[in-house]
C-alpha positions in Angstrom: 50.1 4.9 -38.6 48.1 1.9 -37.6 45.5 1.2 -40.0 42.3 -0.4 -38.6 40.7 -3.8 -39.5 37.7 -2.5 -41.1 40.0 -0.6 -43.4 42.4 -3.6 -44.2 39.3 -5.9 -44.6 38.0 -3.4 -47.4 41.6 -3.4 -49.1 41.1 -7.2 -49.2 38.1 -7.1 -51.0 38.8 -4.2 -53.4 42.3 -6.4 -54.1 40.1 -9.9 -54.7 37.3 -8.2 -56.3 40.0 -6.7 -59.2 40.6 -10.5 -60.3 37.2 -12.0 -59.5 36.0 -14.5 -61.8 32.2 -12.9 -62.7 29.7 -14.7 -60.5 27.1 -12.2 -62.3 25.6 -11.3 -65.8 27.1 -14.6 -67.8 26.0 -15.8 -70.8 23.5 -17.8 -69.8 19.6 -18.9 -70.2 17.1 -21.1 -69.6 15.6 -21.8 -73.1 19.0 -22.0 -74.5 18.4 -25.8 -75.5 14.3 -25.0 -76.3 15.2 -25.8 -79.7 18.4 -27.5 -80.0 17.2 -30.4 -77.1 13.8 -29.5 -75.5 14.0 -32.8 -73.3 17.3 -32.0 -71.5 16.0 -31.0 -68.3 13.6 -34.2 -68.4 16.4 -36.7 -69.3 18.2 -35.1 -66.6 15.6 -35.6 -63.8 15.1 -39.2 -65.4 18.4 -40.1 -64.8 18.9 -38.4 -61.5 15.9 -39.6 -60.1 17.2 -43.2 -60.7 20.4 -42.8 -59.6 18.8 -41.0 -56.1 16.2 -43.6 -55.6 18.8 -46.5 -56.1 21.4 -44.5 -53.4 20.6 -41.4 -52.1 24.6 -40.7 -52.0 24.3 -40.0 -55.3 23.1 -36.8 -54.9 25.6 -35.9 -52.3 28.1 -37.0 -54.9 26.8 -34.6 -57.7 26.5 -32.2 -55.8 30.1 -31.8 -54.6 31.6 -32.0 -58.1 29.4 -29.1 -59.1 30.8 -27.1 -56.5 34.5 -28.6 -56.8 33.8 -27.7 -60.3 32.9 -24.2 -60.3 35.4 -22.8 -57.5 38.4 -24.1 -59.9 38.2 -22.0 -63.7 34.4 -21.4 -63.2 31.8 -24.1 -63.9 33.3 -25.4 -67.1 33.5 -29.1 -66.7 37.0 -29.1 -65.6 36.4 -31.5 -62.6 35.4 -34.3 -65.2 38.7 -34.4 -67.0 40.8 -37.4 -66.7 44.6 -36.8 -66.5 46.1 -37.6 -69.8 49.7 -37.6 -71.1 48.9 -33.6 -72.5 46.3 -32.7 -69.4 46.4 -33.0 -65.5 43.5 -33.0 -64.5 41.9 -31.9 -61.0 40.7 -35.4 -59.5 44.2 -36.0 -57.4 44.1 -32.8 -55.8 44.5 -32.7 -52.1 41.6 -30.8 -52.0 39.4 -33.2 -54.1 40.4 -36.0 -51.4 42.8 -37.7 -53.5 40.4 -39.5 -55.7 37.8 -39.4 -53.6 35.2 -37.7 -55.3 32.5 -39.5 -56.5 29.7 -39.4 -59.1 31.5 -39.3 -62.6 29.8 -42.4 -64.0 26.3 -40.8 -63.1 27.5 -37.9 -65.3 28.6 -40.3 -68.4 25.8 -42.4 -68.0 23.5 -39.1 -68.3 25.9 -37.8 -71.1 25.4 -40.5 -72.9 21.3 -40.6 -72.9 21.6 -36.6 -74.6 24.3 -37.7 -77.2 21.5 -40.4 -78.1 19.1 -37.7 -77.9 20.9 -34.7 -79.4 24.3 -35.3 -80.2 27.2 -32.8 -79.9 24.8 -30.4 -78.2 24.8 -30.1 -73.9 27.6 -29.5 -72.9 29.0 -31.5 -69.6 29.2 -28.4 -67.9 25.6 -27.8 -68.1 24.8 -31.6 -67.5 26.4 -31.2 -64.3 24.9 -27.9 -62.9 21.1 -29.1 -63.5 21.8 -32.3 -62.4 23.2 -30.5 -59.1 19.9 -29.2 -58.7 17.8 -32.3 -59.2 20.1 -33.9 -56.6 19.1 -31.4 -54.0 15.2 -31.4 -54.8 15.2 -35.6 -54.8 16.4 -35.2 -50.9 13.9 -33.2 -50.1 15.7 -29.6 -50.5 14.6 -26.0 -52.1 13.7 -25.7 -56.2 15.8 -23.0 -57.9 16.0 -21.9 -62.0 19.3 -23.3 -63.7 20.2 -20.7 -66.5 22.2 -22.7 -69.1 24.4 -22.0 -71.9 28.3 -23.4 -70.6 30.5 -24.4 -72.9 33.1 -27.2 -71.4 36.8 -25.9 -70.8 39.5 -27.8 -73.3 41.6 -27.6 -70.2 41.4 -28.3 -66.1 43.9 -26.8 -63.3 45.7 -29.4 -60.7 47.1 -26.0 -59.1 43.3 -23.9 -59.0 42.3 -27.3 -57.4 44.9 -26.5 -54.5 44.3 -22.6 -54.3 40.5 -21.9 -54.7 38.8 -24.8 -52.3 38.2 -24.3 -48.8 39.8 -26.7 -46.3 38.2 -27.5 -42.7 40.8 -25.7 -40.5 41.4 -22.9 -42.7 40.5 -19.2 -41.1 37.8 -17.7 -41.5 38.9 -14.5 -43.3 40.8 -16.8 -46.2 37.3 -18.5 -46.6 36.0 -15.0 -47.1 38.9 -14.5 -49.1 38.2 -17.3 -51.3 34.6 -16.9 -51.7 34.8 -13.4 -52.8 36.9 -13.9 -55.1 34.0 -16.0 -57.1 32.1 -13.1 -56.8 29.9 -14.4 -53.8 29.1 -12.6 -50.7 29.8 -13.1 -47.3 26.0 -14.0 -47.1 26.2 -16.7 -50.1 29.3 -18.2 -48.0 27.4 -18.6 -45.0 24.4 -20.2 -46.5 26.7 -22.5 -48.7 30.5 -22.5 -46.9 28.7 -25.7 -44.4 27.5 -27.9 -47.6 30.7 -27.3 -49.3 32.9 -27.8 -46.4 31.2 -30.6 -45.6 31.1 -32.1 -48.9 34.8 -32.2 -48.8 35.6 -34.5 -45.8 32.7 -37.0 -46.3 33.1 -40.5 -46.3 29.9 -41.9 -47.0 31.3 -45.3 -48.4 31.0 -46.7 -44.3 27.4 -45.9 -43.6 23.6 -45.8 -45.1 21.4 -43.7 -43.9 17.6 -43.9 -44.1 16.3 -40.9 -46.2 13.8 -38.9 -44.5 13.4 -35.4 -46.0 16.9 -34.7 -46.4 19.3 -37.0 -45.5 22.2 -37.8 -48.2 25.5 -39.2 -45.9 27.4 -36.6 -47.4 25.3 -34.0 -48.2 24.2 -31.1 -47.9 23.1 -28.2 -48.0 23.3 -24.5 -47.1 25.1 -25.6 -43.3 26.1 -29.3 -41.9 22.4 -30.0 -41.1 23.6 -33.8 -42.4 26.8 -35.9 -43.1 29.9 -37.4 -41.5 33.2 -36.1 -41.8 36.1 -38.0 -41.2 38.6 -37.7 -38.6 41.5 -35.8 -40.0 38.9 -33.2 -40.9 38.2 -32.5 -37.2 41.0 -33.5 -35.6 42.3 -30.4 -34.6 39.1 -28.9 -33.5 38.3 -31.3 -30.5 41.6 -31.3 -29.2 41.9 -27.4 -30.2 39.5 -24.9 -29.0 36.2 -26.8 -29.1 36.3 -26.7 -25.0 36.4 -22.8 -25.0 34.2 -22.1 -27.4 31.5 -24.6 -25.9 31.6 -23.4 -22.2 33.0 -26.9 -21.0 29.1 -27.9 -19.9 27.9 -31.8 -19.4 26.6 -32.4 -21.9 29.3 -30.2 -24.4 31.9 -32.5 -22.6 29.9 -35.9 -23.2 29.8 -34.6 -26.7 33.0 -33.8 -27.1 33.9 -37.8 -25.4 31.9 -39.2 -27.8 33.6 -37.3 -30.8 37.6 -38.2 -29.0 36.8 -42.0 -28.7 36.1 -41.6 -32.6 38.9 -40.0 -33.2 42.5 -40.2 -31.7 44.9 -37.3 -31.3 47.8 -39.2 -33.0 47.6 -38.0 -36.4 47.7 -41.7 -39.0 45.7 -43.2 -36.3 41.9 -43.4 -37.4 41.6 -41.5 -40.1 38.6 -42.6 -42.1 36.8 -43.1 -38.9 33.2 -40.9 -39.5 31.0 -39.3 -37.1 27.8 -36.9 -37.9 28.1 -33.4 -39.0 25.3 -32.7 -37.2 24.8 -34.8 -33.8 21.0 -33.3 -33.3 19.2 -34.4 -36.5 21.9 -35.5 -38.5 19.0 -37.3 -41.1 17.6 -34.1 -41.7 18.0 -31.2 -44.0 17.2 -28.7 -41.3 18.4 -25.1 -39.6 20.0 -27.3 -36.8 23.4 -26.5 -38.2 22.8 -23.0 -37.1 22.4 -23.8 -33.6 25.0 -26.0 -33.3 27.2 -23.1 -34.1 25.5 -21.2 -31.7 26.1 -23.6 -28.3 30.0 -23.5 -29.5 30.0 -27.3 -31.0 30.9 -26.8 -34.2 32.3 -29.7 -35.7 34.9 -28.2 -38.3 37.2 -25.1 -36.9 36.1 -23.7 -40.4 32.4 -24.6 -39.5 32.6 -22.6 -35.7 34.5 -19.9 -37.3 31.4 -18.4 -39.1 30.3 -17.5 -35.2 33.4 -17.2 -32.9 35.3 -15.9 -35.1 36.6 -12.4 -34.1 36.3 -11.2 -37.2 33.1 -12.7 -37.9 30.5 -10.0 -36.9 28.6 -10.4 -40.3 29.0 -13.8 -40.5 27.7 -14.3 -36.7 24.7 -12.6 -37.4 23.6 -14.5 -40.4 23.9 -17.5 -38.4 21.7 -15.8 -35.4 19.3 -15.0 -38.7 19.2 -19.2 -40.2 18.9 -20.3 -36.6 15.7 -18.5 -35.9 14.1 -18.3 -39.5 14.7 -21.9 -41.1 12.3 -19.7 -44.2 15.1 -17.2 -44.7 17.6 -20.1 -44.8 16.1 -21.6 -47.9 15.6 -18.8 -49.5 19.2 -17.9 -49.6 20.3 -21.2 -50.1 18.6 -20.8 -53.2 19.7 -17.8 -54.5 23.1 -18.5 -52.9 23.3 -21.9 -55.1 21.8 -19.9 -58.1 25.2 -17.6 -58.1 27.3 -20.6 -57.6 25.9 -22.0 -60.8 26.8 -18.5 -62.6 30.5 -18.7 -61.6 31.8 -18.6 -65.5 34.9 -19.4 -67.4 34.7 -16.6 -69.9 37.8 -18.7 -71.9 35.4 -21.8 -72.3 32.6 -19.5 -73.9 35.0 -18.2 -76.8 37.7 -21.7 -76.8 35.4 -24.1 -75.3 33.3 -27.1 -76.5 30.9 -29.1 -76.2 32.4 -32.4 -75.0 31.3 -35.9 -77.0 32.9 -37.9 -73.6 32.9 -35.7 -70.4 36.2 -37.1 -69.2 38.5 -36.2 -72.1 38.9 -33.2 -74.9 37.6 -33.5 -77.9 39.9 -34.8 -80.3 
């Protein structure tokens, strides 16, 4: 008997949802430090703030390795580990751009400022989620409470790295897949899934941007409203589907010129060349995204997915919803980023530390 797609989605989720890492309830507060270091979440801003003003990359750079971070073991500090002769860490990961993340000294250099200030007490993992946050206020973007209370893992995962991360051309039901498995909803995925796609293919070393309101070259934020991505991550869209799914008009078909000159359909033949996530208001931290999606000129195949996908009806309508209310957008970015932060690794709460140098295990 055939079974239908509804019913074979739902077996999906109840199999993904029986080995979900909890993205709700952890162990977390926001006074935990009230006593142990009150000034954490100034020294934090401090540092961010200088680090922002001097290059507002920076904040595109924290931000990915807080989500790079929590969708391998939970947010635990893994990302930060340096391969060792007894650890492998999760920097050369495919999916972590071979080296390409960014950032880490900005965490040191803040680590260092609370071991001055109270030593052997934030963890890294912690460090890293408020200054996350910070990054996305400094560029203009929405304010949300960072519970705290992480304790940094004593070990990272090269293969998690591989598994958990969403590529650019993967489908859209594996993204699903993958972000239900951290205990976030379709909802979270679409209000997050364009930041963290996009955070992976960025190559922001080739440009500078002027910062408006919220305009990081490889950021952000709940949908592609800003960035480049490079050309291997699109490839396959403009010389895939992108002509069906844009109605081959003028100006879709000058668009989609523009984006072939930049990038050439022999695969090893301008790679690292970089165009705009968004080709409306690519300096701005807007809803855009959402109606880029909508005219069929998605960048990414994982980015048009959310709305031509056949098996996208939820997902299609929450991009209908951010497209028309920019309010609701925010709101669930928010929240959405809130949950991401609450991805735990229950492991690191009862075998974890609190890290003395973010890049290696205490010794």
């Amino acid at each position: 008997m055939a079974i239908s797609l509804q019913c074979f989605l739902v077996l999906i989720c109840i199999s993904i949802f029986s080995s979900t890492i909890a993205a709700t309830e952890p162990p977390l507060t926001l006074d935990y430090y009230k006593s142990t270091c009150p000034n954490v979440f100034d020294i934090v801003k401090k540092e961010m703030e200088c680090h922002v003003l001097s290059d507002p990359r920076n904040a595109a750079f924290i931000l990915r390795l807080h989500f790079h971070d929590c969708f391998v073991q939970g947010c635990d500090g893994s990302i930060l580990l340096d391969d060792t002769v007894e650890l492998q860490g999760e920097k050369k990961a495919s999916t972590n751009g071979l080296n390409s993340l960014k950032g880490f000294r900005i965490i040191d250099k803040i680590k260092n400022k609370l071991e001055s200030e109270c030593p052997g007490i934030v963890s890294c993992a912690d460090i890293l989620t408020i200054a996350a946050r910070d990054a996305v206020i400094l560029v203009g973007g929405p304010y949300w409470h960072v519970p705290v209370g992480r304790k940094d893992s004593k070990t990272a995962s090269y293969d998690l790295a591989m598994e958990n991360i969403p590529s650019a051309n993967e489908g859209l039901l594996s993204i699903i897949a993958k972000f239900l498995y951290q205990g976030l909803s379709v909802t979270d995925m679409v209000a997050l899934s364009g930041k963290l796609l996009l955070l992976k293919f960025l190559e922001s070393n080739q440009l500078r941007l002027d910062c408006s309101w919220y305009c990081v070259c490889e950021l952000l934020a709940g949908a592609h409203t800003i960035g480049m991505a490079r050309c291997e991550s699109f490839r396959a869209r403009i010389y895939g589907d992108f002509e069906a799914t844009s109605g081959k008009n003028p100006v879709s078909d000058s668009y989609l010129s523009e984006l072939r000159s930049v990038c050439p359909a022999i695969i090893g033949s301008g790679e690292n060349n970089v165009t705009a996530m968004d080709n409306v208001t690519p300096n701005l931290f807007d809803n855009s995204f959402y109606h880029t999606l909508l005219r069929g000129e998605g960048l990414l195949n994982s980015d048009q997915e959310l709305y031509s996908s056949l098996f996208g009806i939820e997902t299609k309508s929450l991009v209908q919803k951010y497209a028309a209310d920019p309010v609701a957008f925010f709101n669930q970015f928010s929240d959405s980023m809130v949950k991401l932060g609450n991805i735990t690794n229950s492991d690191s709460f009862i075998n974890g530390e609190v890290r003395k140098n973010c890049r290696f295990v205490n010794t």
